[in-house]
Phi, psi and omega in degrees: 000129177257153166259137166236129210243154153216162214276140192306011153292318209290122161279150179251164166163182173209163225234143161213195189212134158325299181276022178251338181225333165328291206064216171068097174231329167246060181227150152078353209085038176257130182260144174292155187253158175300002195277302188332279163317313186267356157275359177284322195279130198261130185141345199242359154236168197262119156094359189053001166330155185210177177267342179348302191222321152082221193236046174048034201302326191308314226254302188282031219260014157266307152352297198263002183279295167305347164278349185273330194309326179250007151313321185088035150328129161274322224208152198179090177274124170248194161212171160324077212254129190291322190282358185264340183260329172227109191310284198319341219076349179174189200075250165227168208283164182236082174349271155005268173317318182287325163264011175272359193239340188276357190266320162319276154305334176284326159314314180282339177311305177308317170282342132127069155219149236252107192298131158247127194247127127321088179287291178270094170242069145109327190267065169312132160309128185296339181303327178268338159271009150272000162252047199076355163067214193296314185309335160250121174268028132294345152298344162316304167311291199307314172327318196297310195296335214263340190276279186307344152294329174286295183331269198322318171299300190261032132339101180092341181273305184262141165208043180186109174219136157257159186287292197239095178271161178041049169349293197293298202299329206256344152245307156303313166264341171299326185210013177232298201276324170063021192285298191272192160306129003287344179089018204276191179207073181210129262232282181313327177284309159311286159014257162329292195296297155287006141328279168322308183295313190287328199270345175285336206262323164257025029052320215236305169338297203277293171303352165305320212270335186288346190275353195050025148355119166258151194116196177237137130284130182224190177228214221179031196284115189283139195248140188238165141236128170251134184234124189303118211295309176210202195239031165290137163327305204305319191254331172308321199273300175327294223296332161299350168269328184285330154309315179228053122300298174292294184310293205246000159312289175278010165246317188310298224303297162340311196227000157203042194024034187222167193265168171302131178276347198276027142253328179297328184292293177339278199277042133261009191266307186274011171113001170227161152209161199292163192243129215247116172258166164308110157103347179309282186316307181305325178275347172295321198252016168312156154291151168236163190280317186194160185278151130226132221246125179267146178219139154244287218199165158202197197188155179251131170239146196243199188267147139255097145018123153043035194242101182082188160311306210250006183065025172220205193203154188244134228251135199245102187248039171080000179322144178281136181230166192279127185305010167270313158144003170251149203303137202266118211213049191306316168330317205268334157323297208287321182260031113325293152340298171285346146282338184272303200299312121034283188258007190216006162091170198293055221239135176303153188239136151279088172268129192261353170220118165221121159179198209204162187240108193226118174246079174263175202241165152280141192227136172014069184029061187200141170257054175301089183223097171291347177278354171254006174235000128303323170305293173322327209285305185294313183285313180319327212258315153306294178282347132319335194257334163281350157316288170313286178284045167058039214252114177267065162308159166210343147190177188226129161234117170304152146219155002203169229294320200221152168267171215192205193263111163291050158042274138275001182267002172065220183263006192302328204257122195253085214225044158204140220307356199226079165351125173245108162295140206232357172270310207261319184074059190239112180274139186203142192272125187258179218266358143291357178259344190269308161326300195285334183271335176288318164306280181353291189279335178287311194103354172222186177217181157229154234255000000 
């Protein structure tokens, strides 16, 4: 048995997303979001599932405030529903809404934990995607107006906000792939749309520091790892484009103000390129205070011909997987980490999304599913090993807190430490929340 200890800096803590746990989706002056809508359209969630009522945090959020509490939580990231603070999309604030978050943070405070707040996790108000969505860069604006009203309101409260999660997923699966909301498929329009999102994220940047904001900003970008089937040119070069379609799509811009050219060229091959005005990049690229980075799963893959965007395929070597369906790749943790640190310098890292999807039930009040505290067990033990090799964690967040609405997979999908009866809204700490509050307080585990 090894132990993996970790250094008394890292806060712990765990995660959610608004339109995944709220519910309340018409109470107080919340207007629908594209979630609203595209779970309405049939055929695009599992089950017809909706956010309606989700696992009811708007009503229960002290309930669940006491559960992060006994997690032994540092930190605890939600996010934002743009439409419950402004129903129009801009214009004026909905007062309501705008004290439901303040009841929040004022709740984790009380408990000496600490809000990290997600101004955009996925639930554009519709109103704005109905004057065109990401795709008009007056959303932009209106995003700047909704990031400076929050700054200003929660000034002194919140002191760790991201910007944007998951770029690539809010635009490329959001708008090429077409899996989430809005559902559109169109390879240039993702492009643009994830452009738009980055020029919003500095945009959004840039007024922290004129507003003198206290605290730090970051973003929130999701990371795959690929490893190439061999060390033929064909496949070093497959598994480099699948890394930086997630990776270095969305960081260079950030962190050295320019797109990748060997992707820029790939989609230009294939009919797009991002649409650039004089001053984009430059807003793109503010310095930020810390990264924050989500990881799930990778794989090794090699090149294929006219097979996808990118031209490969990904090679199934029986890896054991997460009941979502992906491969469980802890490797792929550890160098990932080390590419970023690698190619973009020491900038503190959060990981703000780690976890796993195990859909077990409660059995005589109890939730064993030991396949998420072998996942934890492994990434933890990855990411300590990125540590070691000098990687500036600063802290690790699961996700996630609750199981919740899985976006198109509805309710089908389990992918949290804390058990949701969905008839009932009945919470039960599963025995991976029991694990994680025992690592937490010791400071190690043993592997």
């Amino acid at each position: 048995m090894a132990i993996i200890q970790f250094p008394k800096h890292i806060k712990w803590g765990t995660a959610t997303a608004s339109f995944q746990i709220e519910g309340a989706a018409a109470e107080d002056g919340r207007t629908p979001s594209i979630w609203d809508t595209f779970a309405r359209t049939p055929g695009k969630v599992r089950n017809g599932d909706n956010g309606d009522v989700a696992c009811d945090s708007y009503h229960r959020y002290e309930e669940d405030v006491q559960l992060i509490k006994e997690l032994g939580s540092d930190i605890y990231r939600f996010s934002v529903s743009w439409s419950r603070v402004f129903p129009e999309g801009r214009g004026k604030a909905n007062e309501k809404g705008v004290q439901y978050y303040h009841k929040l943070v004022d709740e984790l405070l009380k408990h000496g934990i600490e809000p990290m707040c997600t101004l955009y996790h996925w639930d554009l108000p519709q109103v704005l995607q109905d004057q065109g969505g990401w795709d008009n860069r007056e959303t932009i604006t209106a995003f700047e107006e909704y990031a400076s009203f929050m700054f200003k309101e929660f000034n002194g409260k919140v002191k760790r906000w991201l910007t944007i999660n998951e770029p690539w997923c809010a635009s490329f699966l959001s708008n090429y792939i077409g899996e989430h909301a809005p559902g559109n498929q169109n390879l240039q329009l993702a492009t643009d749309i994830g452009h738009h999102l980055m020029v919003a994220h500095g945009r959004a940047v840039k007024l922290f520091r004129e507003l003198g904001i206290e605290g730090e900003i970051g973003y929130a970008p999701n990371v795959t790892w690929y490893d190439p089937f061999s060390t033929k040119q064909e496949d070093v070069d497959a598994a480099k484009r699948g890394n930086g379609w997630n990776l270095e799509w969305f960081f260079d811009p950030v962190f050295k103000g320019s797109y990748p050219e060997f992707l820029l060229d790939w989609f230009a091959q294939k009919g797009a390129k991002p649409t650039i005005l004089e001053g984009d990049m430059e807003d793109i690229s503010q310095p930020i205070d810390f990264l924050g980075i989500n990881y799930y799963t990778g794989n090794v893959v090699r090149y294929k011909k006219d097979s996808g965007l990118l031209d490969f395929e990904e090679i199934d070597f029986n890896y054991r997987r997460t009941d979502i369906g992906w491969p469980i790749y802890p490797e792929g943790f550890y160098k990932v980490l080390m590419a970023i640190s690698e190619q973009y310098g020491q900038t503190p890292i959060y990981i703000t999304e780690n976890g796993s999807c195990y859909n077990d039930e409660v059995e005589h009040g109890r939730v064993k599913d030991e396949g998420r505290i072998a996942y934890l067990k492994q990434h933890l033990a990855a990411l300590q090993q990125s540590i070691d090799s000098g990687v500036n964690i600063q802290g690790y967040l699961t996700w996630s807190l609750l199981d919740n609405f899985e976006w198109a997979f509805g309710y089908s999908m389990r992918f949290g430490i804390v058990h949701v009866d969905f008839n009932t809204l009945e919470r039960t700490k599963k025995d991976s929340y029991l694990w994680l509050k025992q690592t937490i307080s010791n400071g190690w585990f043993e592997l």
